[in-house]
C-alpha positions in Angstrom: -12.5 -21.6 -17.1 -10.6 -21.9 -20.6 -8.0 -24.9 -20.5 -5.3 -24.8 -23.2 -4.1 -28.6 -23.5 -0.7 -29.7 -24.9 -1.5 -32.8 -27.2 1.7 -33.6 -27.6 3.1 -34.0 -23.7 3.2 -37.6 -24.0 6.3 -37.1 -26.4 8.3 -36.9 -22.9 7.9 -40.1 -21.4 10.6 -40.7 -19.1 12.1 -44.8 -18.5 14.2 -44.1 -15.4 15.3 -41.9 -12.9 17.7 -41.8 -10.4 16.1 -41.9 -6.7 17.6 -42.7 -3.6 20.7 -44.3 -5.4 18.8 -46.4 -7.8 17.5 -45.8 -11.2 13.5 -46.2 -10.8 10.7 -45.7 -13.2 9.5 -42.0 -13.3 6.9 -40.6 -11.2 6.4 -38.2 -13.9 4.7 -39.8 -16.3 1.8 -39.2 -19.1 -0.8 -40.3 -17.1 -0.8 -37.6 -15.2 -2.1 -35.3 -17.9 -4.2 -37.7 -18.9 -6.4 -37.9 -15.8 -6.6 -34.4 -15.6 -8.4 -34.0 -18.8 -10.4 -37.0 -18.3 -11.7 -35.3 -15.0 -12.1 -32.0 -16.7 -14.4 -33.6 -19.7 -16.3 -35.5 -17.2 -17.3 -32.3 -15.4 -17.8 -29.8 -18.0 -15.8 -27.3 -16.6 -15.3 -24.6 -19.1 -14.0 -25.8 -22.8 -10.7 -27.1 -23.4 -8.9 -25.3 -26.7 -5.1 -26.2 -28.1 -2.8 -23.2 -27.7 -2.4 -20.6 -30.2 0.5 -19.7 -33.1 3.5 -19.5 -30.9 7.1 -18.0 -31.8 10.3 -19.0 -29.4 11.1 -15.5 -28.7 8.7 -16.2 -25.7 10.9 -19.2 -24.3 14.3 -16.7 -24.9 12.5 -13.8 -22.5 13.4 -16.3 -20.1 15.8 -18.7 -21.1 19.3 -18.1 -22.3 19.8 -18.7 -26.1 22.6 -21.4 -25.3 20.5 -23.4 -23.5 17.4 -23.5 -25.6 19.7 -24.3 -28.4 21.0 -27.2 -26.0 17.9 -28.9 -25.3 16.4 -28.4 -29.2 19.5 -30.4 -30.5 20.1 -32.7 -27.8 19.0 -35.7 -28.1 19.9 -36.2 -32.0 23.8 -35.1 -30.5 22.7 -38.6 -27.7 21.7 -41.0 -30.3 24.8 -39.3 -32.7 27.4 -40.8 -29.8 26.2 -44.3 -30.3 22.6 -45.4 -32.2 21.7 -47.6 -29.3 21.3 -44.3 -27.6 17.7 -44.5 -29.4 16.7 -47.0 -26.8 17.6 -45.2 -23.5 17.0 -42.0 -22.5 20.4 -39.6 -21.6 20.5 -38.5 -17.5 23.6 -35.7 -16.8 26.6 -37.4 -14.6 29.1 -34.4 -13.8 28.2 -31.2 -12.7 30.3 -27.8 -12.2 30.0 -27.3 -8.4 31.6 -23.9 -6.9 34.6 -23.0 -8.3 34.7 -25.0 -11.5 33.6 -22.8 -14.9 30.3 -22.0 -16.3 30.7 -19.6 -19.0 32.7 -21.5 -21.1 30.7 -24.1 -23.0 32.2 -28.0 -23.6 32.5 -29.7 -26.7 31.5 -32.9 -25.1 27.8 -33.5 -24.8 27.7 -35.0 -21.6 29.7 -31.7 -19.8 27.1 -29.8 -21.8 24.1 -31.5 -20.5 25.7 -31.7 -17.3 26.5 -27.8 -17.4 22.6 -27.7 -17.9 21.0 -29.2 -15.2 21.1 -29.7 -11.5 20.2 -33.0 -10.5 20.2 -37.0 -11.6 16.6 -37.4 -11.7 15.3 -35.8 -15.3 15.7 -37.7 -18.0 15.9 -36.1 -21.6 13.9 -38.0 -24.0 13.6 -38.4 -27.9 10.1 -36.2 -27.6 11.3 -34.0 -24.4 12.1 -30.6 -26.4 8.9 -30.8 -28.8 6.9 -31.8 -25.6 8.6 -28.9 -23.6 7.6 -26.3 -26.3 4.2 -27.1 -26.9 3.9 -26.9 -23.1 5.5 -23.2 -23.3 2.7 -22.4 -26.2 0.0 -23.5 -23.7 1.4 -20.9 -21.0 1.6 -18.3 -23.4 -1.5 -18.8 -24.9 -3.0 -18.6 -21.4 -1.2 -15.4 -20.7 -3.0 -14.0 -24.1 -6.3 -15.0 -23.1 -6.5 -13.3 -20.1 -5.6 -10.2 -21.6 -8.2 -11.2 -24.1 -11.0 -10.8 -21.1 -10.6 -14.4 -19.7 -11.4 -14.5 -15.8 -9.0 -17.6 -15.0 -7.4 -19.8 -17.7 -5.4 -22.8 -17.1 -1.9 -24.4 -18.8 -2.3 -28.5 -18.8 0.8 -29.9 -19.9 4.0 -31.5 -19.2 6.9 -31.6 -18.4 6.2 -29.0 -15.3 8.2 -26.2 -14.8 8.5 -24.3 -12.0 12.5 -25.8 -11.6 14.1 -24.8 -14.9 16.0 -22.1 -14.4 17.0 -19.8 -16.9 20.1 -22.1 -18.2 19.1 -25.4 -16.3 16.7 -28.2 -16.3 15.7 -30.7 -13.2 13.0 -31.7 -11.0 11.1 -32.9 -14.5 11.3 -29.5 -15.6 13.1 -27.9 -18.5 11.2 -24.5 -19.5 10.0 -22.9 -16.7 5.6 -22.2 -17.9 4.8 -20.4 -15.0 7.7 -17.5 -15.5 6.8 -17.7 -19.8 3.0 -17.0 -18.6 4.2 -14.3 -16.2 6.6 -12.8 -18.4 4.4 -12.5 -21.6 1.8 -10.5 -19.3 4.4 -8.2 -18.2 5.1 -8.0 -21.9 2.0 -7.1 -23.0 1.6 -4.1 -20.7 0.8 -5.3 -17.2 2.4 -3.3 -14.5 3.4 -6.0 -12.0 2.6 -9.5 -12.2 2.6 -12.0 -8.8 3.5 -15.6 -9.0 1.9 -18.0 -6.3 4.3 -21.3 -6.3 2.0 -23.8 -4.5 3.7 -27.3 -5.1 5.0 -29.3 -2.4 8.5 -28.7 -3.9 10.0 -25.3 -3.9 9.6 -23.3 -7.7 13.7 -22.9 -7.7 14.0 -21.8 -11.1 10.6 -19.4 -10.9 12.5 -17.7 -7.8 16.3 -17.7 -9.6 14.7 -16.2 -13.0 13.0 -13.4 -11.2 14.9 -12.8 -7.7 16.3 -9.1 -9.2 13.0 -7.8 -9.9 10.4 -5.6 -8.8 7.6 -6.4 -11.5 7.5 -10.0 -10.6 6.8 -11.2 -7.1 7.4 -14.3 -6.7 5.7 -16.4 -3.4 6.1 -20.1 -2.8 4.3 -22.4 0.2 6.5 -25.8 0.0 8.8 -28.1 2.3 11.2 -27.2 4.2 14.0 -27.2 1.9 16.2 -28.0 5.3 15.1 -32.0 4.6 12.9 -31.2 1.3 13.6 -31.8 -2.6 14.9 -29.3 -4.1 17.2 -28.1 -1.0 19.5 -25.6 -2.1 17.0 -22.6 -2.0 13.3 -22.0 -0.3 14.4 -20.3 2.8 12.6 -17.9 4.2 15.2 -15.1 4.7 15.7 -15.4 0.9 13.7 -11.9 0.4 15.0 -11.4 -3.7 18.3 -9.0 -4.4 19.1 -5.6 -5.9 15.8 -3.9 -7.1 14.1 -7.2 -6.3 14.5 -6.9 -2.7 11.2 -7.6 -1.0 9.6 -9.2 -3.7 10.6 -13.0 -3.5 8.5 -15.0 -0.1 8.9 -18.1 0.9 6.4 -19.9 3.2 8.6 -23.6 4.5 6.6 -26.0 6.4 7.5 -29.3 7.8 6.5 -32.4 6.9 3.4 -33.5 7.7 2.0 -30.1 7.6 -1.8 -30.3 7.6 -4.4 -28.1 5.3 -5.2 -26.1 8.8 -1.2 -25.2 8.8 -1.1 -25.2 4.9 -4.2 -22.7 4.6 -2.6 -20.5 6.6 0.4 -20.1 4.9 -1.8 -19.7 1.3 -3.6 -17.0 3.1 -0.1 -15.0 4.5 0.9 -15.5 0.6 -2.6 -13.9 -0.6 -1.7 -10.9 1.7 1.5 -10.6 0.2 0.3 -10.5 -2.6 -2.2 -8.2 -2.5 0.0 -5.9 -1.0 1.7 -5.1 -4.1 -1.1 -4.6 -6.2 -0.5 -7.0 -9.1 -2.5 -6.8 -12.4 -2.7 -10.6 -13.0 -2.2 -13.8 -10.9 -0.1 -16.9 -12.1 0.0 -20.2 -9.8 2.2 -22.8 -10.4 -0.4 -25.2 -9.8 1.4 -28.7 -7.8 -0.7 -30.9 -6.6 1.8 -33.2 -4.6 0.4 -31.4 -1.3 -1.7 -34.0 -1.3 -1.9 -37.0 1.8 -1.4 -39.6 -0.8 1.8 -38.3 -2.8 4.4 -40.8 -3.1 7.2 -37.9 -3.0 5.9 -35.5 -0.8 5.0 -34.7 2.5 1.8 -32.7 3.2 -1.5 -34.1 4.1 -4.3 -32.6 1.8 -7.5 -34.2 1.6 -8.8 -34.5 -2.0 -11.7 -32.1 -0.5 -9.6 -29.4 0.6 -8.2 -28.0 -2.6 -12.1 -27.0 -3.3 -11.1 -24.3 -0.7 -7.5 -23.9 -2.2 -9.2 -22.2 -5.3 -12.2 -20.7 -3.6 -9.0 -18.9 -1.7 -7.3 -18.1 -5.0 -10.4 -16.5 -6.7 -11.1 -14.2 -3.7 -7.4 -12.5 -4.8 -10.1 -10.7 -7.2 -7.3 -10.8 -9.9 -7.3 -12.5 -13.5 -5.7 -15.8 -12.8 -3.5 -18.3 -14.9 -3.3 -21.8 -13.9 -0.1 -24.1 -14.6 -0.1 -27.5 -14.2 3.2 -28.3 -12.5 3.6 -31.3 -9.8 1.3 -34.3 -8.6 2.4 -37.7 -8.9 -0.4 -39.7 -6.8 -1.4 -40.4 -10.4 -5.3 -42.0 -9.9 -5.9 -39.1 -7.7 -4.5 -35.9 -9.2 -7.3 -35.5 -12.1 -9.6 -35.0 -9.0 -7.1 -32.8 -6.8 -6.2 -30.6 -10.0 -10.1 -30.0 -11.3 -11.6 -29.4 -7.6 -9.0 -26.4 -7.3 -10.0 -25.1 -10.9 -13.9 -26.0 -9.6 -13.4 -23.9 -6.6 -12.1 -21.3 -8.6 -14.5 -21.2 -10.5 -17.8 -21.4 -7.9 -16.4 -18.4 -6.2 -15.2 -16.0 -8.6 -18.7 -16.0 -10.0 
């Protein structure tokens, strides 16, 4: 198992956010990462590399132009409105609901910033953009190396991704690693690629980004988004639109859910999967499925995501790994490297 680590995700560290109508401290937070890699050197599994030379024409397969240049500039135009911007980090207040404009672009930074995201809870920090990119480098570095011969390789950084959109940011996400991996395979020559979304919350911005297309299916296993973050999409009669029709799945279960209900699910998305024959395998890798998650609602045992990536590696397809959700911070180093262990075991 090759892990390509982003050094510098500890440039995004988030003060606040806004949950349940009060600003808290993040539940995303460097740590996270952290433990990971600490668990990962403890075990020995595989060798852990930086990512390779890396150009931003990756990011704008999958991101709009304006919104990249948004988020590179963003938070020199936040501390420009007032220096003692410096000490606090910038969270959107308005938001263009239906029937309000989107295609014209404000002059005022906090329409912008607004205009580019979707929720209250993602703060945009003085490192969030060079934390962000070095994080897309790792997922298309990945994506290289399996076309290089590697079995399975595996994307640690952060900020996740699996909710940026193409043009918006939120959830703690702001470019989307999972779709950069999946697209830069498809670039490289591979017929269809599949994209397993396996975090507690639904991958909003993996399914918007790729909903129109055939050579991307896209499946996700999450909360019901009828009482679950992030809501507004994860049905299951969303089945993807125009040539994409049939190639976007989503698996909702309730609260509470347990790995018997949970493995079920994984192994209705494997068959979905390998029904349309993909050449590679990405899986937005969440973690927050687990018993102990302060934001979640599933109840994994530590133990079962052992079996989560024995399941994965019996797909029989070259795999990429990104590191997306997970906020039961002592316990996700563990969680994370027993799915990449079980991986591992199985595939051989």
């Amino acid at each position: 198992m090759l892990t390509l680590y982003n050094d510098q995700h500890a440039l995004h560290h988030g003060k606040t956010e806004m949950f349940r109508g009060e600003l808290v401290p993040c539940f995303e937070v460097p740590a996270r990462a952290d433990y990971v890699l600490q668990e990962l050197k403890r075990r020995g599994l595989g060798t852990i590399e930086a990512p390779g030379a890396f150009d931003d024409a990756a990011i704008t397969r999958v991101h709009a132009p304006r919104y990249i240049e948004f988020l590179r500039l963003a938070w020199a135009e936040w501390v420009a409105l007032d220096p003692a911007n410096a000490q606090r980090d910038a969270l959107p207040s308005y938001w263009p609901i239906r029937g309000f404009r989107s295609d014209v672009l404000p002059a005022s930074f906090a329409a912008r910033m607004g205009l580019f995201s979707f929720d209250a809870g993602t703060p945009l920090t003085a490192g969030t953009w060079a934390a962000a990119r070095a994080g897309a480098a790792c997922a298309f570095t990945a994506a290289r190396r399996l076309l290089q011969g590697e079995r399975a390789t595996f994307a640690l950084t952060r900020p996740p991704g699996h909710h940026a959109g193409a043009d918006f940011f939120g959830g703690y996400c702001f470019l989307n690693n999972a779709a950069i991996a999946a697209q830069t395979l498809r670039d490289a020559g591979v017929q269809r690629v599949a994209v397993l979304d396996i975090d507690y919350h639904h991958g909003n911005g993996t399914q918007a980004i790729f909903y129109e297309r055939a050579d991307v299916q896209f499946t996700s296993i999450h909360g019901d988004p009828h009482t679950e973050y992030p809501y507004y999409l994860g049905y299951a009669d969303e089945r993807g639109a125009g040539a994409g029709l049939g190639f976007n799945h989503n698996l909702p279960l309730a609260r509470g859910s347990d790995f018997s209900a949970w493995r079920a699910a994984l192994h209705t998305a494997l068959q979905g999967v390998a029904a349309v024959k993909p050449g590679a395998l990405v899986v937005s890798l969440g973690l927050d499925t687990f018993v102990g998650d302060p934001i979640s609602g599933f109840t994994l045992q530590s133990a079962d995501y052992l079996q989560v990536g024995a399941d994965l590696a019996r797909a029989g397809l070259p795999t990429v790994f990104v590191f997306e959700g997970g906020y039961a911070v002592a316990e996700v180093g563990v969680n994370a490297v027993n799915v990449l262990e079980g991986f591992a075991q199985a595939a051989g």
